[in-house]
C-alpha positions in Angstrom: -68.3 3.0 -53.0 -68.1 0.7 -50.3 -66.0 -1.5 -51.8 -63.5 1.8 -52.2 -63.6 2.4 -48.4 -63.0 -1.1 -47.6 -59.8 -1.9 -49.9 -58.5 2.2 -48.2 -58.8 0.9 -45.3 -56.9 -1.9 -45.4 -54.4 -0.1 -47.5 -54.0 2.2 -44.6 -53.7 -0.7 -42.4 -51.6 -2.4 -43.9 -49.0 0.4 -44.4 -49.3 1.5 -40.5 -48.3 -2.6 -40.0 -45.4 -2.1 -41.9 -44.6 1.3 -40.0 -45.0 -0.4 -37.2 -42.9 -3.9 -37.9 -40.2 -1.3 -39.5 -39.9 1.0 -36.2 -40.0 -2.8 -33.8 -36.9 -4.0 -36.1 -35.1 -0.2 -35.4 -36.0 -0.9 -31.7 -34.6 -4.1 -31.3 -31.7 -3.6 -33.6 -30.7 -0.7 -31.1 -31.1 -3.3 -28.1 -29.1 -5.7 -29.2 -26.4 -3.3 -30.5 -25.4 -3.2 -27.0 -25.6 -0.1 -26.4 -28.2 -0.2 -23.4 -26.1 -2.8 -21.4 -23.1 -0.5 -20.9 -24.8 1.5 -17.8 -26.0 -1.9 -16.0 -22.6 -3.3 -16.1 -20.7 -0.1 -15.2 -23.1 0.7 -12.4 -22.4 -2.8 -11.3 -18.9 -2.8 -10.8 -19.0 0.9 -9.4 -21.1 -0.5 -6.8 -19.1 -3.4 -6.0 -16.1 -1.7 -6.1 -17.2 1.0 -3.7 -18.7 -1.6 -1.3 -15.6 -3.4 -0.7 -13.8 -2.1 2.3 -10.1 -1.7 2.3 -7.9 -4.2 4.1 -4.5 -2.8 5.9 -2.0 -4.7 7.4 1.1 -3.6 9.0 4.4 -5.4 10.0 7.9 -4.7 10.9 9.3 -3.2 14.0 8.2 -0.6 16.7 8.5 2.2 14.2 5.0 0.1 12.6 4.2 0.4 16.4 4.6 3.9 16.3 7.0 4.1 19.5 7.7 8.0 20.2 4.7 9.1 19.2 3.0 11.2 21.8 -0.4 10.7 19.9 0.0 6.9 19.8 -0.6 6.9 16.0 2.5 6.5 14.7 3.1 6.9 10.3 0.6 3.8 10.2 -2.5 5.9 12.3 -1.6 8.8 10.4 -1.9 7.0 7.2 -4.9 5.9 8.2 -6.5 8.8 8.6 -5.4 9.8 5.6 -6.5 7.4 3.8 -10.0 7.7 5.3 -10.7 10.6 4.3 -9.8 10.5 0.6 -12.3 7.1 0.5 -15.6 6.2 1.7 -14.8 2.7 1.3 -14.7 1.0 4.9 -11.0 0.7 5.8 -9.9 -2.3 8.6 -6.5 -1.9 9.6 -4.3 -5.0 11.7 -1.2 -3.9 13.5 1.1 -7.0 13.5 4.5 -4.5 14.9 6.5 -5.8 17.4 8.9 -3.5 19.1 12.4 -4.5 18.9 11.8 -6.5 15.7 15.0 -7.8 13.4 14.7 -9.3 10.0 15.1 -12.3 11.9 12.1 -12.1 13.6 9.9 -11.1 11.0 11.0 -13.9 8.9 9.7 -16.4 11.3 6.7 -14.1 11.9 5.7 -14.0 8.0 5.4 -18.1 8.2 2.7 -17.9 11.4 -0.6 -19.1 9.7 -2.8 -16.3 11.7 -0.1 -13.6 9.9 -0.1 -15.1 6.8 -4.0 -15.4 7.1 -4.1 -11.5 7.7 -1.6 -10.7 4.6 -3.7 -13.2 2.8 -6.6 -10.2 3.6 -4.3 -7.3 2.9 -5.3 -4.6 0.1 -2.4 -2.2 1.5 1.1 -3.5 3.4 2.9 -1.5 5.4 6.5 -2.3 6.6 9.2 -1.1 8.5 12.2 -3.4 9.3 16.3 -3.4 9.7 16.3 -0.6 11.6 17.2 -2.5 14.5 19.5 -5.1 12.7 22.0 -2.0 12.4 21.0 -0.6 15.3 20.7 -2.9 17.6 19.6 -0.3 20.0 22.1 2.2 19.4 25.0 -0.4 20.0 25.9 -0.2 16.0 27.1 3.3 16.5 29.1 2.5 19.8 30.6 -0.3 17.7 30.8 0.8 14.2 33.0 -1.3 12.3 32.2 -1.4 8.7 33.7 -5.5 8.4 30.9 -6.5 10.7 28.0 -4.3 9.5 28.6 -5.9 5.8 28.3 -9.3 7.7 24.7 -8.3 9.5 23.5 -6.6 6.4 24.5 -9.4 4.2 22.0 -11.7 7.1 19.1 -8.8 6.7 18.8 -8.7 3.0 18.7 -12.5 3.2 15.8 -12.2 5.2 14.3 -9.3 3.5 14.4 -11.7 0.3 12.8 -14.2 2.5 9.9 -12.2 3.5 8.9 -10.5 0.3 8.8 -14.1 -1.1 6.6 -15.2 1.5 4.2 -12.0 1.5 4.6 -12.3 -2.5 3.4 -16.5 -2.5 0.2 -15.8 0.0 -0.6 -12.2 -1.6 0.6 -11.5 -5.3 -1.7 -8.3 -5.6 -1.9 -6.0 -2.8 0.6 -3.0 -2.8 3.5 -3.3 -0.3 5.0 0.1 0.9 8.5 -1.0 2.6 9.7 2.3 4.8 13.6 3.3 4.6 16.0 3.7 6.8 17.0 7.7 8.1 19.9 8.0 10.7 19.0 9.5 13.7 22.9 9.4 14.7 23.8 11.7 12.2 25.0 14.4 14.9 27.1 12.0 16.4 31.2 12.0 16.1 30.7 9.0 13.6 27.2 10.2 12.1 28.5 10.6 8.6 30.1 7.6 8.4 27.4 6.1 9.6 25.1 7.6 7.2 27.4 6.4 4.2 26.2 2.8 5.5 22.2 3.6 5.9 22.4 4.7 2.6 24.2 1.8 1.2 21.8 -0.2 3.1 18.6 1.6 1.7 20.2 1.2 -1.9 20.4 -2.4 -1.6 17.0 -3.0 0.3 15.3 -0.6 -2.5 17.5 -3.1 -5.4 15.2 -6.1 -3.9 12.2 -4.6 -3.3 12.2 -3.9 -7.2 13.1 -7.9 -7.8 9.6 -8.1 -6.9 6.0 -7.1 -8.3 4.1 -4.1 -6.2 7.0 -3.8 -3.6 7.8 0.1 -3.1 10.5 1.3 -1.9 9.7 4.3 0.3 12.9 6.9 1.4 13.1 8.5 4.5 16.6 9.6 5.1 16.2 13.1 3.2 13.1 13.8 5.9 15.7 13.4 8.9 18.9 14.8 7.7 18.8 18.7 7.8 16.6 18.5 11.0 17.1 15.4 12.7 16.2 16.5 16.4 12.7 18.2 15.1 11.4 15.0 14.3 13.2 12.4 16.8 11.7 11.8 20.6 12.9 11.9 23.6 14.8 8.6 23.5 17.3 10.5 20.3 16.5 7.1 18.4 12.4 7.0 17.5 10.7 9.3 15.8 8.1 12.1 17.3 4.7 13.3 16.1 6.4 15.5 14.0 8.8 12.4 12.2 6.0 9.8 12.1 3.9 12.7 10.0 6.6 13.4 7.7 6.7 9.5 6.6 3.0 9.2 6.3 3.0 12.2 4.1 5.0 10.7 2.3 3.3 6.6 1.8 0.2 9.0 1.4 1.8 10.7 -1.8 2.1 7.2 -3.3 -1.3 5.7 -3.1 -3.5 5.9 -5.8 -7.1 6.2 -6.0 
């Protein structure tokens, strides 16, 4: 009788073992599946992701400046706000505008170690440029002559190429948004033609920025043309709160999140 209760005993021990060993192999089969290490990682690089703050830098002219705005943002403040509130990422934004840039200037700019150390930085670029190679302070329209305008712009995409290679050899990943050309002439007795040569100009400036990775093109002339004196200041050449809205709007519409 005893020697029945012993041998059930360890029968019954024996198969809760193997009950045991069976549901240990199940248990570490389903760990080393992989299975389990999916949320560690993902949560991981969510948090990284979301802890890294967002680098801006801006460059060109006095447009990047934000001349004419009565707010002092200009598109690039606009933008910025903008862009702060769709994100809870920490977003540093350098100004590197200079009013009455050329292409000229900004070429030699680009090759500064402190600038290139900033676009080194740079998540987002912002640039405005050309606008006063054609310009030249309203002096283009005074002297329009379309011989010498095919010289200058023949200089300013030169330069253009110049400084996209540059921005492109010390930063091959952040996204550059490079801001058109509108006319704010085009009520003047030589606004259409001159229009016919922004918009040859933008063509050909859009035609590079597509020769290289992450360079966007971004149109303004269509926001100034049916309304040009809504959105210009008082100077008839910048733009106003109004015009420097209008081209954040639309940088805004091209970010992604």
């Amino acid at each position: 009788m005893n020697k029945n209760i012993i041998r059930s005993i360890t029968l019954i021990s024996i198969l809760f073992c193997l009950l045991w060993l069976v549901g240990l192999g199940w248990s570490v089969g389903e760990y080393y599946a992989g299975k389990p290490e999916k949320v560690p990682i993902a949560t991981v690089a969510k948090k990284a992701k979301n802890s890294k703050g967002l680098t801006i830098v801006a460059l060109g002219d006095s447009l990047t400046r934000g001349t004419g705005d009565e707010t002092g943002k200009g598109y690039v403040g606009d933008l910025l706000d903008e862009i702060k509130g769709k994100t809870k990422r920490p977003v540093q934004l350098t100004n590197l505008g200079i009013n009455g840039q050329q292409s000229d200037g900004l070429r030699k700019q680009v090759k500064q170690t402190e600038v290139q150390r900033q676009i080194q930085k740079a998540d987002i670029i912002l640039l405005t440029i050309g606008g006063n190679d054609l310009f030249r302070g309203g002096q283009g329209i005074m002297d329009f002559q379309a011989g010498s305008l095919a010289t200058i712009e023949k200089k300013y995409l030169n330069n253009l190429k110049y400084i996209f290679g540059q921005i492109r050899k010390v930063n091959s990943t952040a996204n550059v948004f490079f801001i058109g050309l509108y006319n704010p002439f085009i009520e003047f007795d030589q606004g259409k033609e001159m229009s016919k040569v922004i918009r040859h100009w933008n063509y050909d400036s859009a035609e590079i920025s597509a020769a290289y990775p992450k360079i966007i093109f971004v149109p303004t002339f269509d926001l100034f043309e049916l309304k040009v004196n809504d959105y210009l200041y008082s100077d008839k050449f910048h733009p106003n709160t109004k015009g420097y809205r209008l081209i954040a709007e639309r940088v805004a519409a091209l970010l992604t999140w």
